[in-house]
C-alpha positions as CSV (number, residue, x, y, z in Angstrom):
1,X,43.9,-32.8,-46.5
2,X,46.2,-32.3,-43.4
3,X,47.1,-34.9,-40.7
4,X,45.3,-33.0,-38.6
5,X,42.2,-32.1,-40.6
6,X,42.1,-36.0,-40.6
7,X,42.3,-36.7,-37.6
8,X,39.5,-34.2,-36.4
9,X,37.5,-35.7,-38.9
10,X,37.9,-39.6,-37.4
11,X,37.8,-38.2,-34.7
12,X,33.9,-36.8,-35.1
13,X,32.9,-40.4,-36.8
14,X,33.9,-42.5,-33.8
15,X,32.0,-39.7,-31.7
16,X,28.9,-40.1,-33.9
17,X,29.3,-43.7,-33.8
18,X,30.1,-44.7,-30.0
19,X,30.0,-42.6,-27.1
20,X,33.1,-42.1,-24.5
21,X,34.0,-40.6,-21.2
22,X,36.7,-38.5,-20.8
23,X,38.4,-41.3,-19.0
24,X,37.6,-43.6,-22.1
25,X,38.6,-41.6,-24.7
26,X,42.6,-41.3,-22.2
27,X,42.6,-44.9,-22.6
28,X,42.2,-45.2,-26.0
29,X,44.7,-43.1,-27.1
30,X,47.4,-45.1,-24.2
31,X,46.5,-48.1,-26.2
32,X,46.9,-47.1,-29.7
33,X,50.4,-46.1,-28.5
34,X,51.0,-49.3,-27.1
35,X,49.4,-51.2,-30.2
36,X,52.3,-48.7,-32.3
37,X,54.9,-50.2,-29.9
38,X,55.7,-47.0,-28.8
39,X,54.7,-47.6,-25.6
40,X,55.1,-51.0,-23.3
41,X,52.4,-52.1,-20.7
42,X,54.0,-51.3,-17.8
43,X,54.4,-47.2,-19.0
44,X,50.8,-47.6,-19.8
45,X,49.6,-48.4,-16.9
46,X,51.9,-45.5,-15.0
47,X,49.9,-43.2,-17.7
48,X,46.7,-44.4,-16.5
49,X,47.1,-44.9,-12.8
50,X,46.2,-48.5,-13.1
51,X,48.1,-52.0,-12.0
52,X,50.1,-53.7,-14.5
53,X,47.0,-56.9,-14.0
54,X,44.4,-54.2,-14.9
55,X,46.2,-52.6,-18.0
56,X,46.8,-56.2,-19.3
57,X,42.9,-56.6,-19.0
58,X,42.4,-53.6,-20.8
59,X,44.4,-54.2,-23.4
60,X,43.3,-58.2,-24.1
61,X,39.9,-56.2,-24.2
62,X,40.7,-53.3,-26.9
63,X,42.7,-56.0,-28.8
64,X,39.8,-58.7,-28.8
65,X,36.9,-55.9,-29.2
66,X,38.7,-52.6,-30.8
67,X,36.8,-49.1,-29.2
68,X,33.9,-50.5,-27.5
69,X,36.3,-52.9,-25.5
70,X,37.3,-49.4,-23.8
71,X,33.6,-48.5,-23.3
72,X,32.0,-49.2,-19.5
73,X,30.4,-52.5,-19.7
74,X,27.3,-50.8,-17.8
75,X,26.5,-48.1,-20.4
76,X,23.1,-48.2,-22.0
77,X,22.2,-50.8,-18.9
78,X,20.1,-50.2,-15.8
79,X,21.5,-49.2,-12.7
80,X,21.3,-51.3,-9.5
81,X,20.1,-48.4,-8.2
82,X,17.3,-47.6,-10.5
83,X,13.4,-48.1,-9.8
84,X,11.7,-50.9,-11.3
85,X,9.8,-50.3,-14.2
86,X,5.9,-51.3,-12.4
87,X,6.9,-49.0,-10.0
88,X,7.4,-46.5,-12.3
89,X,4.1,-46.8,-14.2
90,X,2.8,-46.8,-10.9
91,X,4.4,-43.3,-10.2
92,X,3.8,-42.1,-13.3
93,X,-0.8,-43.6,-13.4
94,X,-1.1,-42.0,-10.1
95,X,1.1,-38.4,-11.1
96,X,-1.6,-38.2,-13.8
97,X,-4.7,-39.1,-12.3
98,X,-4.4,-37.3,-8.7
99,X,-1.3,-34.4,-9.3
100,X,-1.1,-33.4,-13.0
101,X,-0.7,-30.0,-12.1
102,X,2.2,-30.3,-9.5
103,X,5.6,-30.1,-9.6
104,X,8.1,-33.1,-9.2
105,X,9.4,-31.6,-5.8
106,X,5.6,-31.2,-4.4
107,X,4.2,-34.7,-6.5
108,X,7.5,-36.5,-4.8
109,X,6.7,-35.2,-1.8
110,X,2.6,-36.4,-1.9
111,X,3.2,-39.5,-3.6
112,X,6.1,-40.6,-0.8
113,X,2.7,-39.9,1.9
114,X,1.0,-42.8,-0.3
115,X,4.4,-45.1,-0.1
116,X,5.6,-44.5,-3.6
117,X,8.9,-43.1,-2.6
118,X,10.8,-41.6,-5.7
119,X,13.2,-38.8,-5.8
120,X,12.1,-35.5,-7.4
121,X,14.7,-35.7,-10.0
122,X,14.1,-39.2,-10.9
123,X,10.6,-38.3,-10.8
124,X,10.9,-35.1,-13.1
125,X,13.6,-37.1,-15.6
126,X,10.4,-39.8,-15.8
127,X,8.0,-36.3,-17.0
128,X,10.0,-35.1,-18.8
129,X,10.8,-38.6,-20.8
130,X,7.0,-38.8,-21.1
131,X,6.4,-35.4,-21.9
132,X,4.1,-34.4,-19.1
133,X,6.4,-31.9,-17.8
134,X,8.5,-29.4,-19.4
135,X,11.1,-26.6,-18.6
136,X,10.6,-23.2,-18.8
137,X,12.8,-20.7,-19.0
138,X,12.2,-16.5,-18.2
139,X,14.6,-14.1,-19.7
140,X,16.2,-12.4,-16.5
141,X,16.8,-9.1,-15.6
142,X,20.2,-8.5,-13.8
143,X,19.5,-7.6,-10.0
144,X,22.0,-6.7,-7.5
145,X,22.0,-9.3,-4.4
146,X,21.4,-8.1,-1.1
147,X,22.9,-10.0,2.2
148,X,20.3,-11.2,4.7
149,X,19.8,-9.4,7.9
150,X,22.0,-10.7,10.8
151,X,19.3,-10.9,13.4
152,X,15.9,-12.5,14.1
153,X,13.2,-9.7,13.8
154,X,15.5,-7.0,12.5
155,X,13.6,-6.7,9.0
156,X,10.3,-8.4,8.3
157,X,9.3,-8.0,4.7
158,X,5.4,-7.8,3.9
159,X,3.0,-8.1,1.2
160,X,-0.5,-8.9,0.3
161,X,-1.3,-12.0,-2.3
162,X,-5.1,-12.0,-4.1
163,X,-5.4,-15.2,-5.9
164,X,-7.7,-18.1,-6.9
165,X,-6.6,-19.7,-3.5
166,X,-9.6,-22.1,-3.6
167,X,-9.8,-22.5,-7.3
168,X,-13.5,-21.6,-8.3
169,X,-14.9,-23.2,-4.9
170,X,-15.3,-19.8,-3.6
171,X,-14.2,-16.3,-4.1
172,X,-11.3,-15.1,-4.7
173,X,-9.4,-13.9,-1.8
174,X,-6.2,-12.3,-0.3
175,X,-3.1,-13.8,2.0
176,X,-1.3,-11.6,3.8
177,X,2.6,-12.4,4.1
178,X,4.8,-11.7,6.5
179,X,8.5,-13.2,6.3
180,X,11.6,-12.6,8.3
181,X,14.4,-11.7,6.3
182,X,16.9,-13.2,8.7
183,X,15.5,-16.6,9.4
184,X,12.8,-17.1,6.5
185,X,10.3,-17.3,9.2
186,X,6.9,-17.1,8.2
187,X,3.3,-16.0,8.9
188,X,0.5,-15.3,7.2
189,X,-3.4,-14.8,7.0
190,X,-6.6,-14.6,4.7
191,X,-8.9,-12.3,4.6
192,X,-11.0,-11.0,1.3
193,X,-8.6,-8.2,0.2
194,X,-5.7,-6.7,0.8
195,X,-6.7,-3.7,3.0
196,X,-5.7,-1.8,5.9
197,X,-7.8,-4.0,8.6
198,X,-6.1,-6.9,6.9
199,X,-2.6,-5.5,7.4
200,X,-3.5,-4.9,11.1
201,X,-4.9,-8.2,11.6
202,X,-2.0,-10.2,9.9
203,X,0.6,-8.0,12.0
204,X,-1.2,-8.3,15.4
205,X,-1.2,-12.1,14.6
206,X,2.2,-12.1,13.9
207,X,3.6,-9.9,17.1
208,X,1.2,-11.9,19.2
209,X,3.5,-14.9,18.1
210,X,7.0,-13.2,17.7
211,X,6.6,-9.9,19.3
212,X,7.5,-6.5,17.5
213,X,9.8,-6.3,14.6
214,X,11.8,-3.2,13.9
215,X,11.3,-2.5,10.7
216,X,8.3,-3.8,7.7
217,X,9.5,-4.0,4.2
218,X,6.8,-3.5,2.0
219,X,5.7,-2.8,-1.6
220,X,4.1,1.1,-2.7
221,X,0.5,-0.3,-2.2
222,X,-1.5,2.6,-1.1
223,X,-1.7,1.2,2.4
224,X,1.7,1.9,3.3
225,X,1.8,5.0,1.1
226,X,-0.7,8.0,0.2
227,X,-0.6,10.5,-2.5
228,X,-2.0,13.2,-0.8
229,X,-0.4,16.6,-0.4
230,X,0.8,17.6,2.9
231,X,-1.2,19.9,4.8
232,X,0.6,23.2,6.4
233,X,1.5,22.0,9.9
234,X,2.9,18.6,7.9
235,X,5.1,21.4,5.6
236,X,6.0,23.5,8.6
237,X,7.0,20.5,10.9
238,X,8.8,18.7,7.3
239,X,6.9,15.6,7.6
240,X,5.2,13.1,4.9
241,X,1.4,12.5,4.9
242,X,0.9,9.2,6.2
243,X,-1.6,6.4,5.9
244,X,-3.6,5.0,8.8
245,X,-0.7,1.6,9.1
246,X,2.2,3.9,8.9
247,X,0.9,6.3,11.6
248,X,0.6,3.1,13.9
249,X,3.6,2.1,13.0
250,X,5.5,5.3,13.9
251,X,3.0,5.2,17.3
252,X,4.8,1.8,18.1
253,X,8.3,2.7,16.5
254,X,8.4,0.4,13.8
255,X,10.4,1.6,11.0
256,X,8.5,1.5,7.2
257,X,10.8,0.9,4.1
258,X,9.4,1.4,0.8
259,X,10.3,-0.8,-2.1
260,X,10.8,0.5,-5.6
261,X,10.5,-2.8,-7.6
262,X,8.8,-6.5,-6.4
263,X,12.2,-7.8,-7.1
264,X,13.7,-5.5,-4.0
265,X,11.7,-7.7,-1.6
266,X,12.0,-10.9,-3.5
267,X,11.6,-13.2,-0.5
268,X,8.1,-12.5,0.2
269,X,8.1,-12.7,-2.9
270,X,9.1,-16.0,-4.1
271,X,7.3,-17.4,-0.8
272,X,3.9,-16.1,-2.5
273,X,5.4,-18.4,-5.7
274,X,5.5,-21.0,-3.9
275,X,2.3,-21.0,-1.3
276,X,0.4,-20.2,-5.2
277,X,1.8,-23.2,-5.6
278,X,1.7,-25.5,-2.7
279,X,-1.0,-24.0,-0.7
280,X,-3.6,-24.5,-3.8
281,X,-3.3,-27.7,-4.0
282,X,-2.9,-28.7,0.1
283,X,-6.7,-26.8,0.3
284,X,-7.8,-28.7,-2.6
285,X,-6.7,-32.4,-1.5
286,X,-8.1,-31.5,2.5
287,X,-11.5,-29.7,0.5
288,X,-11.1,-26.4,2.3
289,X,-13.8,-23.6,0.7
290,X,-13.9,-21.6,3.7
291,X,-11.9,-18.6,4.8
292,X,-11.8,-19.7,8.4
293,X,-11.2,-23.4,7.7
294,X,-8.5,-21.9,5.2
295,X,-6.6,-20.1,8.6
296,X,-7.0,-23.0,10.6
297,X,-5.3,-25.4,8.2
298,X,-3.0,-22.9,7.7
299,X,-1.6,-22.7,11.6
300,X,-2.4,-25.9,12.6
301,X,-1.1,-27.7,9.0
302,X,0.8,-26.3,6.9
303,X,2.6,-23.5,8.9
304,X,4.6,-25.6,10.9
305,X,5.9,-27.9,8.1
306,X,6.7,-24.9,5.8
307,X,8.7,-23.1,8.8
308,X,10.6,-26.2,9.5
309,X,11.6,-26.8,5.9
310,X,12.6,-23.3,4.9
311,X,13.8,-22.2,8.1
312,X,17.5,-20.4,7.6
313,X,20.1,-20.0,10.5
314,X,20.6,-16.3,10.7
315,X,24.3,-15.1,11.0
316,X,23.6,-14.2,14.9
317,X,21.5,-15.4,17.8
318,X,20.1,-12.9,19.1
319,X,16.3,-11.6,18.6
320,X,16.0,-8.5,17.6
321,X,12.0,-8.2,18.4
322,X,11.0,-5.8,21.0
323,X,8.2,-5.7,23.6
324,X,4.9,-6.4,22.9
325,X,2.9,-2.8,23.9
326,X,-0.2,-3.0,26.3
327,X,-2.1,-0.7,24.1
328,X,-1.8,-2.7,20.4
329,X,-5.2,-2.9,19.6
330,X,-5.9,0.7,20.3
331,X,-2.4,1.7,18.1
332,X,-4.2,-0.5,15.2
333,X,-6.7,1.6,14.6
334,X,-8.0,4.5,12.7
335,X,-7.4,8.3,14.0
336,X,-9.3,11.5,12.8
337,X,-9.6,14.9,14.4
338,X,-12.7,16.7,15.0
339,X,-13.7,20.1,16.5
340,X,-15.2,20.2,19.5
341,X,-18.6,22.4,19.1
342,X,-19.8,25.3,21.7
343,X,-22.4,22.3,22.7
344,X,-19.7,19.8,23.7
345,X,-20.4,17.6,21.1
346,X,-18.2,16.0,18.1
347,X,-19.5,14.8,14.9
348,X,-18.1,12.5,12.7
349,X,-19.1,10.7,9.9
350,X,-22.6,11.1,10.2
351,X,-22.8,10.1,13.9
352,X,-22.4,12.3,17.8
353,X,-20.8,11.7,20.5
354,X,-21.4,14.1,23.5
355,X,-18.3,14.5,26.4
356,X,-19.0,14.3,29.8
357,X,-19.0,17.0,32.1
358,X,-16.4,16.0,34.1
359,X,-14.0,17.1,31.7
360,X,-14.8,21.0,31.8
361,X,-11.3,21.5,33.2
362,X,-10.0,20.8,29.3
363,X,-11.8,23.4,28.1
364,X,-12.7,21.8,25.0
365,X,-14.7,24.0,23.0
366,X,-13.0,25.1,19.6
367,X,-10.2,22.7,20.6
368,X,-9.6,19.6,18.0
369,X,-9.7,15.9,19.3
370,X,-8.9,12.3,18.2
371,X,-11.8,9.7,16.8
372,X,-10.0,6.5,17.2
373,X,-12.5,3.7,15.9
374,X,-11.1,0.5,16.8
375,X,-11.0,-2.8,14.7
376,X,-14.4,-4.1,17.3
377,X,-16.5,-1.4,16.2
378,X,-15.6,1.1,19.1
379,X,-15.1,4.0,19.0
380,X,-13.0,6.6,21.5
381,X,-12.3,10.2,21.9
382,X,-8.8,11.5,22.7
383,X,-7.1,14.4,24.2
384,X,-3.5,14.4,24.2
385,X,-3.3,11.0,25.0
386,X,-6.0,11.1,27.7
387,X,-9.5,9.1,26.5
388,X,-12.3,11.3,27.2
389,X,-15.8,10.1,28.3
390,X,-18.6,10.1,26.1
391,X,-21.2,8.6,24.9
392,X,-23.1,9.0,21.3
393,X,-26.5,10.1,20.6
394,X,-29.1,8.4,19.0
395,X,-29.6,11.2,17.2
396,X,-28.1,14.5,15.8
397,X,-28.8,17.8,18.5
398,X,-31.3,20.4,17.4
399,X,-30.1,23.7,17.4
400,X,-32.3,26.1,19.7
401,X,-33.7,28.4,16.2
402,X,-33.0,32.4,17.3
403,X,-35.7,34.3,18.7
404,X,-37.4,36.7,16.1
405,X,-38.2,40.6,17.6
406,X,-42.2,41.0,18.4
407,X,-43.9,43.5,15.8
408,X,-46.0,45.7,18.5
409,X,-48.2,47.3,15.4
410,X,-48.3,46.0,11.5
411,X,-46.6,48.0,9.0
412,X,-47.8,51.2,7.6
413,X,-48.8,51.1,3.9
414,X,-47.4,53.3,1.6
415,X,-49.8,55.9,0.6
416,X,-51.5,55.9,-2.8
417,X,-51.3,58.8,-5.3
418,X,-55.4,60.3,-4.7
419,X,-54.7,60.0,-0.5
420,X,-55.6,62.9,1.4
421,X,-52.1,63.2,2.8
422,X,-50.5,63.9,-0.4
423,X,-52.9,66.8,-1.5
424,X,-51.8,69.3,1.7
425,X,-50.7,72.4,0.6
426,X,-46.3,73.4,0.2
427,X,-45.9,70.2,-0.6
428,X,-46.6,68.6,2.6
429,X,-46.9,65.1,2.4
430,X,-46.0,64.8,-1.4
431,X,-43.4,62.4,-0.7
432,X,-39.9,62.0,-3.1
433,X,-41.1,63.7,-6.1
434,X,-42.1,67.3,-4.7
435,X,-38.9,67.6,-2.8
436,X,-36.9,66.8,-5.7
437,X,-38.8,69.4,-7.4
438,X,-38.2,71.9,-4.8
439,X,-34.0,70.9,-4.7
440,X,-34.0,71.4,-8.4
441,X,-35.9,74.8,-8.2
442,X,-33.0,75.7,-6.3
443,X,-30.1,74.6,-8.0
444,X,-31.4,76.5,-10.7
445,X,-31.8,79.8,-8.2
446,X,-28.3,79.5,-7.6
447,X,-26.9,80.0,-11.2
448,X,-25.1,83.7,-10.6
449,X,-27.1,86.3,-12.0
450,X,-26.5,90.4,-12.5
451,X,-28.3,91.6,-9.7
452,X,-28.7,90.9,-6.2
453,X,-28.8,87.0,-4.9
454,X,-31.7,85.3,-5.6
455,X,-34.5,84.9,-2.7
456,X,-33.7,80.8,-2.9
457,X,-30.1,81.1,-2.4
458,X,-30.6,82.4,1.4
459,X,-32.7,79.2,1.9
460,X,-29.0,77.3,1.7
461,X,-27.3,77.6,5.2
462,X,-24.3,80.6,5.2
463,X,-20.7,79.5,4.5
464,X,-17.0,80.7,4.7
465,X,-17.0,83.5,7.6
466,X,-20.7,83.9,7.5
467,X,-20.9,87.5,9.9
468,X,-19.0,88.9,7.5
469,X,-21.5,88.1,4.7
470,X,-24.4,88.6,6.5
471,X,-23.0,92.6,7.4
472,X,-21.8,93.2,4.0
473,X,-25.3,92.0,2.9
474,X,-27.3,94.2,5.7
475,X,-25.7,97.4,4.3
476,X,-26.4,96.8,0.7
477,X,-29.8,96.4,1.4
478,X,-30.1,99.5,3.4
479,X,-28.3,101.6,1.1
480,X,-31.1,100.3,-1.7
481,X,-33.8,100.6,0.8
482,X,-35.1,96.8,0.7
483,X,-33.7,95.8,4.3
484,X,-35.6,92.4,5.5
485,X,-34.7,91.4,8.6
486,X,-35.9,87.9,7.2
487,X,-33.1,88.0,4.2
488,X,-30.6,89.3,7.1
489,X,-31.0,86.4,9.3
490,X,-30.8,83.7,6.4
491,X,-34.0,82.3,6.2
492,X,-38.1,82.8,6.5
C-alpha cells in the first residue's frame, strides 16, 4: 500500500470516528507538525492566525486529549440560543392539534399570534426531526426568466382559481386574481365560476381601487379567447373574433396578451399556490362558509397584510394606470347586433323592444343596432354610439295576416261525362278529348299525298308568301273545274 493510499485511508477512520470543521481539521495537521518538531509554536501560531497564549492552549489540549482536544468544546451541546425543550413540546402539541396541515412559515406565523414565538426554520427542523413534515421535491422544467415590468400598472397579470376554498362547508367556488407584475400588488374576488361576469366584476373592483391598467396578462381560457371563425367584414377589415371581455377591453384600450403555458404568467400563479394555501386555512380558523363573508374577510383581513408582506419596489415610481372612464359599467357589458324590423321593433333572445318615434330621423329600418345588456339586468339599444329610446313589450307584435280576394260567385264544377253540354253536336262542348281527336285527324290529313291537298290542310293558316300560294292554287282549280271560293280564301 502507498503512503498515500494510507493516509486516505486514516484519514476516512478519524472521519468516521469524530467529526471536524474545516478550521479543525487546519489545526490538526499544524500540530502534528509541531509534535514532529518540524514546526516550533511560534510558526504555528503565524499558520493559524492565532497568539502565541492561544497556540500554547491548543497544543497543552491536543497533547493532553489527542483529536478531540482540537474539537469545539460546544459540539453535540445546546446552544444558548436554542429554545427550551417545554417550549418545544409545547410548539410541537399545539402544531398537531390546531395546524397539522400548515406549513412551518404559516404555523410560525399563527402560533407567534398565540405567544409561542419560534422561527420557521427552527420550527420546520423540529417536523422534520419528528417526522410530521417532509420535503418534497418536483422535477423541473427549464424556463427562461423574464424581468419585471418597470412601472406600477404597466402589466397586470390575471387568472381565475376554482378550488375547495371552504373545504366541504360549501360549494366549491372560484377567486379571481389579479396581480401587478411590477409591484406584486394584489386583488382579487369570489364568485361561483370563472366566467365572464366574474372577470368584469373582479376588474371593475380592481380599477375602482387602482384605476386602469394597460395591459391584462391572461391564460387561453375561452373568456379571453374564442374559437370561432371570423365572419367576412372581420376577414376584410383583418381582425380576430373576439370575446365579450376582449371587446371591452379594446373599447377602453387595454391591451390583451395571451399566454402559451401557466408557467409564462407564473406570478399569478404562484400567488394562487399560496392563497390555496393560506387563504384555506385563514376561512377555516375565522369559520367563513359564505361567499360574501369570504369577500369581506378578504378586503378587510387578509388583503392588506398579504399586500404589505409581498409588496415589491418596482424599478421606477411612476404609475402607469390611466383614467378611470365615466362609462365602465356600460363598457362591461355584453353587445349583440340586431335588425331593425319595417315595424320599428328589435328582437332578441326571445324578448322586444320597440324605438321611440323621436328617432325617425335615423331611419332605422333594415339598419343593424347594438343590444348592450348590462351586468344590473338592463338592457340598451345603440346606434353608433348614440343610446336609443325604447322600451320592451310585454309581448311579441302580431303581424296584421294579408287580406284574402272576395269570391263574388262559387266555382263552377267540372262537367260529368252524361251532361247535356258534352252531347252538342261538332264537338261542341266535348272538352280535351274531342279536340285532340280533331288535331290528330289533321296531322294525319297533312301526310303529302298524289293528288291535290287534302280539304284539312286549308284548315291550317297559309305560310311562306301566302298570295302567291293562294293564286297558284286558284288557277289549278279552274283549269280542273273545281274552283271553291271557300278553298280559295283558306278556310269554311
Amino acid at each position: 500500500m502507498s503512503p498515500f493510499s494510507a493516509a486516505a485511508k486514516r484519514r476516512r477512520t478519524m472521519e468516521r470516528a469524530l467529526l471536524m470543521s474545516r478550521k479543525e481539521w487546519t489545526r490538526l495537521g499544524v500540530m502534528k507538525n509541531v509534535k514532529a518538531q518540524a514546526l516550533n509554536l511560534k510558526a504555528a501560531a503565524a499558520l493559524l492566525a492565532l497568539s502565541y497564549r492561544q497556540a500554547k492552549r491548543v497544543w497543552r489540549r491536543y497533547q493532553d486529549q489527542g483529536d478531540a482536544g482540537l474539537v469545539h468544546r460546544s459540539r453535540g451541546r445546546p446552544g444558548n440560543r436554542g429554545k427550551d425543550s417545554k417550549i418545544r413540546e409545547r410548539v410541537l402539541t399545539r402544531y398537531q392539534e390546531r395546524y397539522p396541515d400548515f406549513g412551518p412559515t404559516l404555523a410560525a406565523e399563527h402560533l407567534g399570534r398565540e405567544g409561542l414565538k419560534v422561527d420557521h426554520d427552527t420550527l420546520r427542523r423540529w417536523l422534520l426531526d419528528q417526522g410530521l413534515w417532509s420535503l418534497r421535491r418536483r422535477r423541473q422544467k427549464h424556463r427562461q426568466w423574464r424581468e419585471r415590468k418597470a412601472c406600477f400598472g404597466q402589466l397586470v397579470q390575471m387568472d381565475g382559481s376554482h378550488h375547495d376554498w371552504f373545504e366541504g362547508r360549501r360549494e366549491p367556488a372560484g377567486l379571481m386574481v389579479m396581480i401587478d407584475d411590477a409591484t406584486n400588488r394584489t386583488y382579487a374576488q369570489f364568485s361561483e365560476q370563472e366566467t365572464t361576469r366574474a372577470a368584469y366584476d373582479t376588474f371593475e373592483g380592481y380599477v375602482r381601487r387602482h384605476k386602469l391598467p394597460l395591459g391584462l396578462y391572461v391564460d387561453r381560457d375561452s373568456i379571453y379567447r374564442t374559437d370561432r371563425e371570423p365572419s367576412v367584414a372581420e376577414q376584410l377589415a383583418g381582425q380576430e373574433p373576439l370575446t365579450q371581455f376582449g371587446r371591452a377591453m379594446k373599447q377602453l384600450g387595454v391591451k390583451i396578451e395571451l399566454a402559451y403555458s401557466a408557467q409564462a404568467k407564473g406570478r399569478v400563479e404562484r400567488r394562487n399556490g399560496v392563497l390555496q394555501d393560506r387563504l384555506v386555512k385563514e376561512l377555516r380558523l375565522a369559520g367563513i362558509c359564505d361567499l360574501e363573508q369570504a369577500n369581506r374577510f378578504w378586503e378587510e383581513t387578509f388583503l392588506p397584510e398579504l399586500n404589505r408582506r409581498f409588496w415589491v419596489k418596482p424599478a421606477q415610481e411612476a404609475d402607469a394606470h390611466g383614467a378611470v372612464p365615466r362609462d365602465l359599467a356600460e363598457v362591461l357589458s355584453w353587445e349583440e347586433e340586431r335588425i331593425v324590423q319595417r315595424d320599428w321593433t328589435v328582437a332578441w333572445q326571445g324578448r322586444w323592444f320597440q324605438i321611440e318615434s323621436g328617432h325617425e330621423a335615423l331611419c332605422l329600418v333594415g339598419r343593424p343596432v347594438t343590444v348592450r345588456q348590462l351586468r344590473d339586468g338592463a338592457v340598451q339599444l345603440v346606434r353608433e354610439g348614440q343610446k336609443l329610446k325604447c322600451r320592451e313589450l310585454t309581448q311579441r307584435p302580431v303581424r296584421a295576416a294579408r287580406p284574402q280576394p272576395l269570391q263574388t260567385s262559387a266555382p263552377q264544377a267540372k262537367p260529368e261525362a252524361g251532361h247535356p253540354w258534352r252531347q252538342f253536336a261538332l264537338g261542341v262542348g266535348q272538352g280535351r278529348q274531342f279536340w285532340r281527336g280533331v288535331k290528330a285527324r289533321a296531322r294525319t290529313a297533312r301526310q303529302p299525298s298524289r293528288g291535290l291537298r287534302s280539304a284539312s290542310a286549308t284548315l291550317r293558316p297559309p305560310s311562306g308568301p301566302g298570295r302567291a300560294a293562294r293564286k297558284a292554287m286558284s288557277m289549278n282549280n279552274k283549269k280542273k273545274g273545281t274552283f271553291s271560293p271557300e278553298l280559295n280564301r283558306g278556310h269554311f
